[in-house]
C-alpha positions as CSV (number, residue, x, y, z in Angstrom):
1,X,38.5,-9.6,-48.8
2,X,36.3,-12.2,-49.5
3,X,36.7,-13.7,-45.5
4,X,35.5,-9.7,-44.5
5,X,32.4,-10.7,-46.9
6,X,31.8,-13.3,-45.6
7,X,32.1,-12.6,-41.8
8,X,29.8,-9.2,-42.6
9,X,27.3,-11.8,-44.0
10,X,27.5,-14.1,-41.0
11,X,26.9,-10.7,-38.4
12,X,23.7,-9.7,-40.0
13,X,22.3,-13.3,-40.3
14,X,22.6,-13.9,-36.4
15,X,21.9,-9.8,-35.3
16,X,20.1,-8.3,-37.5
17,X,20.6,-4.3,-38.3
18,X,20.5,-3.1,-35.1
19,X,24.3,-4.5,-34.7
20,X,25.3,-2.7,-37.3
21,X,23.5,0.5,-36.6
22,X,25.2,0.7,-32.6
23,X,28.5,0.1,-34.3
24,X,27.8,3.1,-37.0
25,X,26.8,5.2,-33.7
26,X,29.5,4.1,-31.4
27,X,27.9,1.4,-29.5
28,X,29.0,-2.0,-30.1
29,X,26.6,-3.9,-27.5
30,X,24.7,-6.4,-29.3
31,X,21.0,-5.3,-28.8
32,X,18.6,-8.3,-28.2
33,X,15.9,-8.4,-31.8
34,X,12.6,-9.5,-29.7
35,X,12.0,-7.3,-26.6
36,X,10.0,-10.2,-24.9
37,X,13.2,-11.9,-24.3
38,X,13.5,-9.3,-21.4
39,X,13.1,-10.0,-18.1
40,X,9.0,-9.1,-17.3
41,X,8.2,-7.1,-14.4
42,X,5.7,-8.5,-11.5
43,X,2.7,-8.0,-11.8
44,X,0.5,-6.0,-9.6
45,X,-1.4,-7.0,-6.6
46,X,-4.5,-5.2,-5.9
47,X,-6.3,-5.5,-2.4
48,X,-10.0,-4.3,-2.7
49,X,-10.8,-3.2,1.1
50,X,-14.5,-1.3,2.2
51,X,-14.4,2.1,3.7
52,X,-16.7,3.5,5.7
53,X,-16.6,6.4,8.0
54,X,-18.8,7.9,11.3
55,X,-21.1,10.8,10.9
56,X,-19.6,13.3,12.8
57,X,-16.4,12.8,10.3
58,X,-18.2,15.5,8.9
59,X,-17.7,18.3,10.9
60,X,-13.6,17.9,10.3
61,X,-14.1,16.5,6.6
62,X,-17.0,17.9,4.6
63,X,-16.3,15.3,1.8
64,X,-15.6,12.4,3.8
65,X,-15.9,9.7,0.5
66,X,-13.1,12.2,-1.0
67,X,-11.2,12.4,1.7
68,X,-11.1,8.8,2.4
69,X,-10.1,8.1,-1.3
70,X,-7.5,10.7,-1.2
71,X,-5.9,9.0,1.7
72,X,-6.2,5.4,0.1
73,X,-4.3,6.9,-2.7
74,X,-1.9,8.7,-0.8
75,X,-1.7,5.6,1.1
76,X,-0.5,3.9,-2.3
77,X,2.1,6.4,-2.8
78,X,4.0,5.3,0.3
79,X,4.2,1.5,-1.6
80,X,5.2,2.7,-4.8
81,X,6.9,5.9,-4.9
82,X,10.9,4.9,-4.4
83,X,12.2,8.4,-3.1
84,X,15.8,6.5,-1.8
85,X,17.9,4.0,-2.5
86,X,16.7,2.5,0.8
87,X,13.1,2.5,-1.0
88,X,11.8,0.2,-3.2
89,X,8.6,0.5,-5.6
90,X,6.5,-2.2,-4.6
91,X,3.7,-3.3,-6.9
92,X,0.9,-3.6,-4.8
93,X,-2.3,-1.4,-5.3
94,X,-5.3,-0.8,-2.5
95,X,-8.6,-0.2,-3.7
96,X,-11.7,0.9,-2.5
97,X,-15.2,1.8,-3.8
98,X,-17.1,4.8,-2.6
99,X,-17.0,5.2,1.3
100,X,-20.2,5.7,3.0
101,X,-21.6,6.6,6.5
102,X,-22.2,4.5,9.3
103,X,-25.6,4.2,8.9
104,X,-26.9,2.1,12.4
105,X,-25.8,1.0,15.5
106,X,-23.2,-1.8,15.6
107,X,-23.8,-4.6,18.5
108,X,-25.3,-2.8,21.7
109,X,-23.5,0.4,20.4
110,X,-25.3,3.2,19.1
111,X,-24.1,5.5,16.4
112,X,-23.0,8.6,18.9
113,X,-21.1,5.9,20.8
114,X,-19.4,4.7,18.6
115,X,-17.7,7.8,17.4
116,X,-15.0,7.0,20.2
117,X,-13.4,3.7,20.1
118,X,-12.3,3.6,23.4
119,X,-13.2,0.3,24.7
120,X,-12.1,-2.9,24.0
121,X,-15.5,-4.1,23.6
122,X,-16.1,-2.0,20.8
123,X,-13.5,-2.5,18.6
124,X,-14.6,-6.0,18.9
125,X,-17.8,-5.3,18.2
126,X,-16.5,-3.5,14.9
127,X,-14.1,-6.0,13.9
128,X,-16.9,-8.5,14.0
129,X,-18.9,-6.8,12.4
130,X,-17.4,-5.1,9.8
131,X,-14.3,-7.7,8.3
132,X,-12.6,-6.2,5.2
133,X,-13.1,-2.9,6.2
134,X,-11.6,0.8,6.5
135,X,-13.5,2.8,9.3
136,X,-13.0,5.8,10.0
137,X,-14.2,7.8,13.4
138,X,-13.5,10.9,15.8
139,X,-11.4,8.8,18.6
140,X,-9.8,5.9,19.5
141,X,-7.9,5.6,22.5
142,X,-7.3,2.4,25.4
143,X,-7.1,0.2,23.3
144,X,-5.2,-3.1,23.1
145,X,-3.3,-2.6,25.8
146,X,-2.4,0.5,24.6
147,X,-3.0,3.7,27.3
148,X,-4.0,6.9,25.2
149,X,-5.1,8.2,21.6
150,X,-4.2,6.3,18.8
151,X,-4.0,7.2,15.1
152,X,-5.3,3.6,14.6
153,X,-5.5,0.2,15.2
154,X,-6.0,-2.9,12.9
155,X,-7.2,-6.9,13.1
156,X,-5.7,-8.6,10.9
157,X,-8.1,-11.4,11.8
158,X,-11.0,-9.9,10.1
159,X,-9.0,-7.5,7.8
160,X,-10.1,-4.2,9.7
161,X,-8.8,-1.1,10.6
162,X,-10.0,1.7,12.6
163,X,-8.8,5.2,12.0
164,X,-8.7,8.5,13.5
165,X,-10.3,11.3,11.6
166,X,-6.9,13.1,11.8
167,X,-4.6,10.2,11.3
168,X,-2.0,10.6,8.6
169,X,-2.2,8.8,5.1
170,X,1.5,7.0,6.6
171,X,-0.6,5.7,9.7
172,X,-3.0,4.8,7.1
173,X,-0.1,2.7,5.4
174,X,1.3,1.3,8.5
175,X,-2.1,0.1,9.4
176,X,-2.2,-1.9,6.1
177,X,0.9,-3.3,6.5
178,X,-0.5,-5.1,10.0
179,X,-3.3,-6.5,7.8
180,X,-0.7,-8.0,5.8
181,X,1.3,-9.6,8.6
182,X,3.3,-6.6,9.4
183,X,4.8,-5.7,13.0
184,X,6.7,-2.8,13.8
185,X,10.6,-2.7,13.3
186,X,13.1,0.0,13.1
187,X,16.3,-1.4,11.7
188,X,15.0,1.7,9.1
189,X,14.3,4.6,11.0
190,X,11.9,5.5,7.8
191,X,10.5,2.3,7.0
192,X,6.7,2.5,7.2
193,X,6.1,0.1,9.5
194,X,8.4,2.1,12.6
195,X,6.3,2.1,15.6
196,X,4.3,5.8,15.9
197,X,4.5,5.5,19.8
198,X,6.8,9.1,20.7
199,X,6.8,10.2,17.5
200,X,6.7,14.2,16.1
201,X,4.4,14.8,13.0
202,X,7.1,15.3,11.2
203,X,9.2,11.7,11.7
204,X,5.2,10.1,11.1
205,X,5.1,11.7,7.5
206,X,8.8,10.6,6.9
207,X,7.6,6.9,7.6
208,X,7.6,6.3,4.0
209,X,9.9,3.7,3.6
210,X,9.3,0.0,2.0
211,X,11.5,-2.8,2.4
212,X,12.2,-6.0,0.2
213,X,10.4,-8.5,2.8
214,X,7.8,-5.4,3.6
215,X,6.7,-5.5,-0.2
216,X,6.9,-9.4,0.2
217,X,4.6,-9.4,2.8
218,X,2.0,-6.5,1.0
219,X,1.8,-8.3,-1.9
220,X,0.6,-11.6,0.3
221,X,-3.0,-12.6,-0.8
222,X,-5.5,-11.7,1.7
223,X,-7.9,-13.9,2.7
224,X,-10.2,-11.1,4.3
225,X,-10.0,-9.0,1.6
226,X,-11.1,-9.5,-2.4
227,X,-7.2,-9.9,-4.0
228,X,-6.6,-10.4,-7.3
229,X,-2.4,-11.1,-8.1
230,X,-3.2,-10.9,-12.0
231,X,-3.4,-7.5,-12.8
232,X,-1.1,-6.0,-15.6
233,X,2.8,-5.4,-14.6
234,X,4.1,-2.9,-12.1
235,X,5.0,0.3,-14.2
């Protein structure tokens, strides 16, 4: 009897009551008495990128700053929503202030011209021009060696991308994920970084995907965007 004392004595000096009260409800595991002996989760990355958008946006989005944040925030969605167990939530956030208009000509481009990117001169005179920066416009097509309309096209030199007014938020993604050193692959048929060339609406919005070494490489500082790596964890 007395070496049951004892040993009962001995339990509740090293565990504490929570020992006790799994074995009363069927659980012997030994629960751990200070949470903060847990492993923590990463923190969050947040990339703060511009957004800016042509006029005539406004004849296919009558809210253009609204649209453009809804997009950015779908855009998040694709990084950390895990919808499969070939998806990972990847703590990485992209933020943006208000979006406003173009508001001048850009180089020896005036503002109608440039609501078709379709020269290689003028993406260069955007990317230039504009570093850390979303933009969105009517058209781009012909551009880096590619023949034909494009959703949208990035520099990760300067940290900009150019969008298509139609462009959907996983082209939006994929876009960001060249910033961040990205290039296309396939080994997942889903992953978000799948090149759009031949692709159905339908198989673009499925590129939703995120990859170990794809959240690796969002959560990457930037040097051509404001970054900050200390925000609180990734809940």
């Amino acid at each position: 009897m007395f070496r049951l004392l004892f040993f009962v004595v001995v339990l509740l000096s090293l565990y504490g009551c929570s020992f006790i009260e799994n074995i009363i409800g069927g659980d012997a595991e030994i629960l751990p008495r200070d949470a903060s002996t847990q492993p923590a989760q990463p923190s969050t990355v947040q990339h703060t990128i511009g957004a800016i958008y042509h006029p005539f946006v406004e004849m296919e989005h009558s809210a253009p700053q609204s649209y453009m944040a809804q997009m950015i925030g779908r855009m998040n969605e694709v990084f950390t929503v895990a919808d499969s167990s070939s998806d990972i939530k990847c703590c990485v956030n992209i933020y943006s202030e208000t979006a406003f208009p173009l508001g001048g000509s850009i180089g020896n481009y005036t503002i109608a011209q440039l609501a078709s990117i379709d020269t290689q001169e003028k993406w260069e005179a955007i990317t230039s021009t504009s570093p850390g920066m979303i933009f969105l416009t009517m058209d781009i097509r012909n551009i880096g060696g590619q023949i034909g309309g494009l959703y949208g096209i990035s520099e990760p030199n300067t940290g900009t991308i150019i969008l298509e007014y139609k462009a959907p938020y996983t082209s939006w993604a994929h876009e960001f994920g060249h910033l961040q050193g990205l290039d296309h692959h396939s080994g997942d048929p889903l992953d978000f970084m799948r090149k759009a060339r031949g692709l159905d609406e339908s198989k673009l919005l499925n590129r939703n995907h995120v990859s170990n070494p794809d959240c690796d490489a969002l959560r990457k500082i930037n040097p051509h965007l404001s970054s900050n790596d200390s925000l609180p964890s990734c809940l």
